[in-house]
TIRO-2110 file (N, C-alpha, C; in Angstrom, 1 decimal):
// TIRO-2110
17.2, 53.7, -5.4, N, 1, A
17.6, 52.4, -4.9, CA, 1, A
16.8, 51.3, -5.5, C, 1, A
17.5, 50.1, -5.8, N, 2, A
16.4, 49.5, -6.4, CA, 2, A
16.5, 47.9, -5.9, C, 2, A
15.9, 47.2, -5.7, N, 3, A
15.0, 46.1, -4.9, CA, 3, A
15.6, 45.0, -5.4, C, 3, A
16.5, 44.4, -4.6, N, 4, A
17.2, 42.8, -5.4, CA, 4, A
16.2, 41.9, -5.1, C, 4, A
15.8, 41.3, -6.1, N, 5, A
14.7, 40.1, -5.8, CA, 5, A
15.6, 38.6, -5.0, C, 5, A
14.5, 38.3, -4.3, N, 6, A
15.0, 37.6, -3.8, CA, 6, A
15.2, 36.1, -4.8, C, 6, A
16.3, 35.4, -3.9, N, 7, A
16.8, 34.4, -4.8, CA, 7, A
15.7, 33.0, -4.5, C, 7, A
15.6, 32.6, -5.4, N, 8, A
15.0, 31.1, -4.9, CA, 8, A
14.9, 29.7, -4.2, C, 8, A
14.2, 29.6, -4.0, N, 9, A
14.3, 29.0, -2.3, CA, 9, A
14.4, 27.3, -3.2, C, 9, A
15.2, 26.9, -2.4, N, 10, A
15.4, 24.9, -2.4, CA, 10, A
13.8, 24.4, -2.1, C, 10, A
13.6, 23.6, -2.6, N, 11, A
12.1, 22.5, -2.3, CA, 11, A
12.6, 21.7, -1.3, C, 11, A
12.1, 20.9, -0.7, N, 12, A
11.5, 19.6, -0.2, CA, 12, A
11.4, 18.6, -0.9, C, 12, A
12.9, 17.8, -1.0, N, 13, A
12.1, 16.3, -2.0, CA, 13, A
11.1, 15.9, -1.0, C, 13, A
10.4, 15.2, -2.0, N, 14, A
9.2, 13.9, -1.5, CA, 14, A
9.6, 12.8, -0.9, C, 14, A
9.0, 12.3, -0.1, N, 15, A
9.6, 10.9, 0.8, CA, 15, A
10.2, 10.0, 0.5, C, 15, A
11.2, 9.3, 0.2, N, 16, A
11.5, 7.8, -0.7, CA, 16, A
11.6, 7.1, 0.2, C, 16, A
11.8, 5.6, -0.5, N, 17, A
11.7, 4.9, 0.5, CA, 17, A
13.4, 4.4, 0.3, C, 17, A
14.2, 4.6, -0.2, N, 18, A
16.2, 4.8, 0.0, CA, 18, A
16.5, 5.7, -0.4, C, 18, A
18.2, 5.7, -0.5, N, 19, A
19.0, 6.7, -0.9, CA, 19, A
20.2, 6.4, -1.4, C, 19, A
20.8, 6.6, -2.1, N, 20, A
22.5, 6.6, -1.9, CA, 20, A
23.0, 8.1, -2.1, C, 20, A
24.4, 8.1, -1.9, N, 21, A
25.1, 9.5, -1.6, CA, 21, A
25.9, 8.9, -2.5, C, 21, A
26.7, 9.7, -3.3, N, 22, A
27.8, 10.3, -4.1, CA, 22, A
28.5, 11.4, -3.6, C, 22, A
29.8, 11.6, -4.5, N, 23, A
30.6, 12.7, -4.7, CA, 23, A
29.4, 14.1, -4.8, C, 23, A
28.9, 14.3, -6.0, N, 24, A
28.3, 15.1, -6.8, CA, 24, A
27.3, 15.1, -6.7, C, 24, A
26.0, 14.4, -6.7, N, 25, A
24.7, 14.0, -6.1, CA, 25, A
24.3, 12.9, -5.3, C, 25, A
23.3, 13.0, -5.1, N, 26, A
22.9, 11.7, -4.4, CA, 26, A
21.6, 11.3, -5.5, C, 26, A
20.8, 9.8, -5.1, N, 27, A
19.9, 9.3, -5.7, CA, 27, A
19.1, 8.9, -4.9, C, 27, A
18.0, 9.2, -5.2, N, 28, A
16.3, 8.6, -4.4, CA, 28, A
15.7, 7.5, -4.8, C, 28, A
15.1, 7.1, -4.2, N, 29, A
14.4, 5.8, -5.0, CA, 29, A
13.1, 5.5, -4.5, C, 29, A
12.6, 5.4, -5.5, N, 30, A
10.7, 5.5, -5.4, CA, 30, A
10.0, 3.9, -5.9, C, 30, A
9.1, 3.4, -5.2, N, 31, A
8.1, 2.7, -5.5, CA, 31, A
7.6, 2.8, -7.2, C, 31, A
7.7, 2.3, -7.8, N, 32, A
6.9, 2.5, -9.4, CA, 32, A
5.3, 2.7, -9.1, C, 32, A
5.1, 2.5, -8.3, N, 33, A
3.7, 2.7, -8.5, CA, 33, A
3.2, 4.4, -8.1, C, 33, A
4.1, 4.7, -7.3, N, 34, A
3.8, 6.4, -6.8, CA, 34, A
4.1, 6.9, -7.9, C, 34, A
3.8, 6.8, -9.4, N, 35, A
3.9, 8.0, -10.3, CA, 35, A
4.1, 9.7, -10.0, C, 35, A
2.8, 10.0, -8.8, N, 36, A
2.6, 11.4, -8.4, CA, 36, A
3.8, 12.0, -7.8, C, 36, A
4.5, 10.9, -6.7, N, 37, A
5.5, 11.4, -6.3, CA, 37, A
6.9, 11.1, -7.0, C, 37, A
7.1, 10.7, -7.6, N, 38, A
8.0, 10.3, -8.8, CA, 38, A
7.8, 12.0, -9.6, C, 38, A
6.7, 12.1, -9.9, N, 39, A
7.0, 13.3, -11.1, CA, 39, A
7.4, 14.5, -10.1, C, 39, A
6.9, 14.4, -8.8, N, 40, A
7.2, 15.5, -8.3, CA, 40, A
8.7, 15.4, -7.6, C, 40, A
9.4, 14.6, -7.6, N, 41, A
10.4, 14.3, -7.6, CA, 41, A
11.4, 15.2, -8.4, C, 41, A
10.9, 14.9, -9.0, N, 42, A
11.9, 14.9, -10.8, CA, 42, A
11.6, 16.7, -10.7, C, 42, A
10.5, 17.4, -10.5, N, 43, A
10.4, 18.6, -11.0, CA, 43, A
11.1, 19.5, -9.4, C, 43, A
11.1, 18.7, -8.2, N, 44, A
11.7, 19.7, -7.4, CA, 44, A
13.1, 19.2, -7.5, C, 44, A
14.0, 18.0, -8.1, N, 45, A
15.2, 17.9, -8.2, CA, 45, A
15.7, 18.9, -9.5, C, 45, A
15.1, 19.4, -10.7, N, 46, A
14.9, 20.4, -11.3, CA, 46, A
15.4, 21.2, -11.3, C, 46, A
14.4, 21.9, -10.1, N, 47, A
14.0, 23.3, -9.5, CA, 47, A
15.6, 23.5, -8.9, C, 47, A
15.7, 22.4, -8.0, N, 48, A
17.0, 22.6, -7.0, CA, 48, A
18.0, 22.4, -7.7, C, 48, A
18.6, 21.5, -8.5, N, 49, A
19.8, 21.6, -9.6, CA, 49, A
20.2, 22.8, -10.3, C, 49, A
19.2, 23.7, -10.6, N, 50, A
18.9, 25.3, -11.5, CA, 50, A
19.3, 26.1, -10.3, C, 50, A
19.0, 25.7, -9.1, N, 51, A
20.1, 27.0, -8.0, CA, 51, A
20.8, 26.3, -7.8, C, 51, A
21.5, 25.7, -7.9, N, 52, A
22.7, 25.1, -7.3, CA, 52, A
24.0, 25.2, -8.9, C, 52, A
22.9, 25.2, -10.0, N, 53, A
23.4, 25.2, -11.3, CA, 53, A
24.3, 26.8, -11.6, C, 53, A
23.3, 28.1, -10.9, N, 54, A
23.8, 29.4, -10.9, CA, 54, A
24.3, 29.6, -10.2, C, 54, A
24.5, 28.4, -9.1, N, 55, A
25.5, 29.1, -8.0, CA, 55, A
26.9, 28.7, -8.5, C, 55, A
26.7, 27.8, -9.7, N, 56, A
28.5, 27.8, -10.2, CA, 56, A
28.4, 26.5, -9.6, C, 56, A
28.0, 25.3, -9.4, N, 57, A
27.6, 23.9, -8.9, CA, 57, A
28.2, 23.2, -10.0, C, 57, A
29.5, 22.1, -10.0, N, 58, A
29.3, 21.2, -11.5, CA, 58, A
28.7, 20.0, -11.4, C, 58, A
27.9, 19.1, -11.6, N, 59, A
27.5, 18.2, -11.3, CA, 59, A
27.6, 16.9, -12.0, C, 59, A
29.4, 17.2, -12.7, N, 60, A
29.9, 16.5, -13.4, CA, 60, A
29.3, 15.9, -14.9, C, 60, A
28.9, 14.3, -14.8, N, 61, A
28.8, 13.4, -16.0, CA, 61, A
27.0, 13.5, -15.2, C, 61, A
26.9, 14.0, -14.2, N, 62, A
25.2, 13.8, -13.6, CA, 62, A
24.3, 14.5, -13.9, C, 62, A
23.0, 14.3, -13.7, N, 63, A
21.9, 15.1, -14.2, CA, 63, A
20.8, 15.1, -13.7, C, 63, A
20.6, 16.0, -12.9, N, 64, A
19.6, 16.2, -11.4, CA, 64, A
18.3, 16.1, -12.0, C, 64, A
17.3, 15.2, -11.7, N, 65, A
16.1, 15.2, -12.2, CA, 65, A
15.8, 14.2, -13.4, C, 65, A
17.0, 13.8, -13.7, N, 66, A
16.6, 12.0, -14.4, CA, 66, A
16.5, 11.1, -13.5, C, 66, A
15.6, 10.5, -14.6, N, 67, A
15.2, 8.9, -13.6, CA, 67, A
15.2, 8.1, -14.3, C, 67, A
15.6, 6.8, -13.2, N, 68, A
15.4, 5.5, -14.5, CA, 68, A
14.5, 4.1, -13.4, C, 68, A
14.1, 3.3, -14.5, N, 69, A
13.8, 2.1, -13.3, CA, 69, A
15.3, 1.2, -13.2, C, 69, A
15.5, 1.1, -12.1, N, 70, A
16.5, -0.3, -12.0, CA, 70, A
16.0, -1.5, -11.8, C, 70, A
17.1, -2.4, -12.6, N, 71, A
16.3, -3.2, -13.0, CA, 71, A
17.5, -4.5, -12.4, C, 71, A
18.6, -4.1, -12.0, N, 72, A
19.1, -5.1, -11.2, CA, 72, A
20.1, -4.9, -10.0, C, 72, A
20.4, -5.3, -8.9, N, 73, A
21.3, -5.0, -8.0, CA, 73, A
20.1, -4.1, -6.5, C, 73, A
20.7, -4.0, -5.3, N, 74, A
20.6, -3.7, -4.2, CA, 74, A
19.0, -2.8, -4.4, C, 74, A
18.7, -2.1, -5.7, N, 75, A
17.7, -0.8, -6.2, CA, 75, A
17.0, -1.3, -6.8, C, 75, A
17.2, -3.2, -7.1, N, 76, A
16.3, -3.7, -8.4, CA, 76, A
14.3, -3.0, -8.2, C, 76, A
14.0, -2.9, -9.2, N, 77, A
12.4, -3.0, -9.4, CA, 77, A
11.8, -1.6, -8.4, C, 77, A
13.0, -0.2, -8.4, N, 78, A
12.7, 0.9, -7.8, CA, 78, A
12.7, 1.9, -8.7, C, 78, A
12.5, 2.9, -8.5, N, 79, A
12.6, 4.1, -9.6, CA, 79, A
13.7, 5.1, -9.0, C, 79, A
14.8, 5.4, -9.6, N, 80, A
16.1, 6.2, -9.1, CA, 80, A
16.2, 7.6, -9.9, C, 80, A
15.8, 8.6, -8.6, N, 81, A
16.1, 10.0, -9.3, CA, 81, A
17.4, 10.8, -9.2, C, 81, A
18.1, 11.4, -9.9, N, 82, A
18.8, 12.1, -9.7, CA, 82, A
18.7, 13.6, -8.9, C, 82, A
19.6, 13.5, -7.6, N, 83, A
19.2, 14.7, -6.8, CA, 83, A
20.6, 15.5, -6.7, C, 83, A
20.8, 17.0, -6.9, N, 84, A
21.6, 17.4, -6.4, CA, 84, A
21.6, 18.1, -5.0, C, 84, A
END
């Protein structure tokens, strides 16, 4: 008999301080100055896009775990991650 490993477990994003929701993902948005949480951001949206990616997940024209600064509108001067 042989031993199915178990599947991998979803993280915990890090705290932001907004959000918006989409169809397909949502986006976080971070202070520029919390670099630490910004990167850790980006590596558990990653992590979680990659099971959600094998579970047969399409996440369209999106891409879990980029970020950009915005730089104008409602998110100006925040850091926006892609979450699935």
């Amino acid at each position: 008999m042989s031993k199915k490993s178990a599947a991998p477990k979803r993280k915990q994003m890090p705290k932001h301080v907004n959000m918006r929701v989409g169809i397909k993902v949502c986006w976080y948005y971070y202070k520029p100055e919390d670099k630490e949480v910004i990167e850790e951001a980006v590596k558990v949206a990653r992590h979680n896009a990659k099971i959600d990616e094998e579970a047969g997940y399409d996440f369209g024209y999106c891409s879990p775990g980029s970020q950009r600064l915005c730089k104008e509108g409602e998110y100006a001067g925040l850091v926006e991650v892609c979450v699935s």
